[in-house]
N, C-alpha and C positions, 0 to 999 in steps of 0.2 A: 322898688318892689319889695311885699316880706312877704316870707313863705312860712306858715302857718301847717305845721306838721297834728294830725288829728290821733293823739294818741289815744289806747284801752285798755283795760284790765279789768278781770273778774275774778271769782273764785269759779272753776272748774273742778269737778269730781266724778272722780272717772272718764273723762276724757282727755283726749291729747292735744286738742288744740281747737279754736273757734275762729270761722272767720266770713266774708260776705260767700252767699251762696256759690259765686262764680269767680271765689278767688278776690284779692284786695283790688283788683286792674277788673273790675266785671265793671261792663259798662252798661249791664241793668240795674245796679244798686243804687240806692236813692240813700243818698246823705241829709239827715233832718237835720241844719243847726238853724241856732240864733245869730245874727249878725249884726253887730254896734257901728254906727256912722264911723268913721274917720272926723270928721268934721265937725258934727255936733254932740256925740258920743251915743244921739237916740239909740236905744236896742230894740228891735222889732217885736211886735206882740207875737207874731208865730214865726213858725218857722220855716224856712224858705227849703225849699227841695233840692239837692241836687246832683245830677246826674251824667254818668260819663256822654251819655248819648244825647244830651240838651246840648246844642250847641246853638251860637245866635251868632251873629256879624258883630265884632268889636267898635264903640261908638268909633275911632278914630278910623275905620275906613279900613283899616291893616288886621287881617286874619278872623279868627273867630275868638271864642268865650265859651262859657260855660253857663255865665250868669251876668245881667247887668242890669243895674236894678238904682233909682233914685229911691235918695232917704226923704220917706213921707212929710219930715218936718223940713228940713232946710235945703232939700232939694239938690242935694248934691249927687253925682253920679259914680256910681262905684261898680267894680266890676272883680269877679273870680274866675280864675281856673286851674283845673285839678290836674294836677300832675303824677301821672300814673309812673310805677315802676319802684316805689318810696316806700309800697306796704307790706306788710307782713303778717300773718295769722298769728295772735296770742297761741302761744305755748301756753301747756302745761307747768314746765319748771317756772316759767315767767309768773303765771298764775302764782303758785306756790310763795314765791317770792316777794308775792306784790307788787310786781314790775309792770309796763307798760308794754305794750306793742305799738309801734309808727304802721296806724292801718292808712292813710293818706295825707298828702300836704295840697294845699291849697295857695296858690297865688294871689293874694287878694290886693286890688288896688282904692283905695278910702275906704276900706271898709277892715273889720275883726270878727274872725267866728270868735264868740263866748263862750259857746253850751249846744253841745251834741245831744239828739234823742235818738238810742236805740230802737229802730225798727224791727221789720221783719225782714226777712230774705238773706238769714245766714244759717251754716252749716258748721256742724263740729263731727268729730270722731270720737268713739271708745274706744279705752285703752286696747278693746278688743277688736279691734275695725272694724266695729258698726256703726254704718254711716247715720248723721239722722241731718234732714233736707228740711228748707224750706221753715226754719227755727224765728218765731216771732219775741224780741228779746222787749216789745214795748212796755211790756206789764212790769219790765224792772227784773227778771228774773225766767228759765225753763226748766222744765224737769219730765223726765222720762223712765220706761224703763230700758234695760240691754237687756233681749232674752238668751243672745248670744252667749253671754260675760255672763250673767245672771246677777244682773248687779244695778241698783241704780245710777240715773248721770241727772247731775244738773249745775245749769247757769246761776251763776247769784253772785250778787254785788256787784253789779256793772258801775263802772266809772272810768268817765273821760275826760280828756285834757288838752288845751290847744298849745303847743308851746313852739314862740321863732326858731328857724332853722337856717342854717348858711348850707345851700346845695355850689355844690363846684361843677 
């Protein structure tokens, strides 16, 4: 088994931190990646959904899944599942820095996420704790105003990364 940890970073301004509307363990949040065969390396033309509350029966008869899905070319079966409790909201200083946040890992068997797509259904704070809900980050970037703060806030330069993990 490898555990495929989904990391992000952005540049934030004015706010303290960005993350899935209901926390990184929200099991309405829908994860858009790409996924590469194990087996023949195809990478799927879109991208596949997924979500804590999709769950199906595991091919081998033992528990459930997340996701299992044969690859279109060589027919191999591959299956994921997301293991909550691994995430964490991008900070600000993180921001700042350039740094990454571990918002999920994923269990993947014959199969690799490549490429994460920003959705909608996240949530950030201003430095001034105003809350803004319900943040669609697909276009690549958000922006608002704070009338609280009297100040503007926005998202810009999303970028993610899948990188192996050893969990104990």
């Amino acid at each position: 088994m490898v555990y495929y940890e989904l990391r992000i970073t952005a540049e934030l301004e004015n706010l303290t931190e960005v993350q899935p509307q209901g926390g990184c363990d929200d099991s309405n949040f829908v994860y858009y990646v790409k996924l590469k065969c194990g087996n023949c390396g195809e990478i799927g033309d879109k991208e596949t959904c997924l979500s804590m509350d999709d769950v199906v029966p595991h091919p081998t008869g033992k528990g459930t899944c997340h996701l299992v899905r044969k690859c279109k070319f060589c027919g191999r079966e591959a299956t994921v599942n997301m293991l909550p409790g691994y995430g964490r909201p991008l900070s600000h200083i993180e921001s700042q820095f350039g740094k990454y946040a571990a918002l999920m890992v994923f269990d993947c068997r014959n199969v690799e996420p490549v490429e994460f797509s920003f959705g909608s259904g996240w949530k950030a704070e201003s430095i001034e704790g105003t809350k803004f809900e319900d943040i669609d980050l697909s276009a690549g970037e958000y922006a608002d105003y704070d009338e609280k703060g009297e100040c503007p806030v926005m998202i810009s330069n999303l970028r993610s990364t899948f990188s192996i993990v050893n969990l104990k």
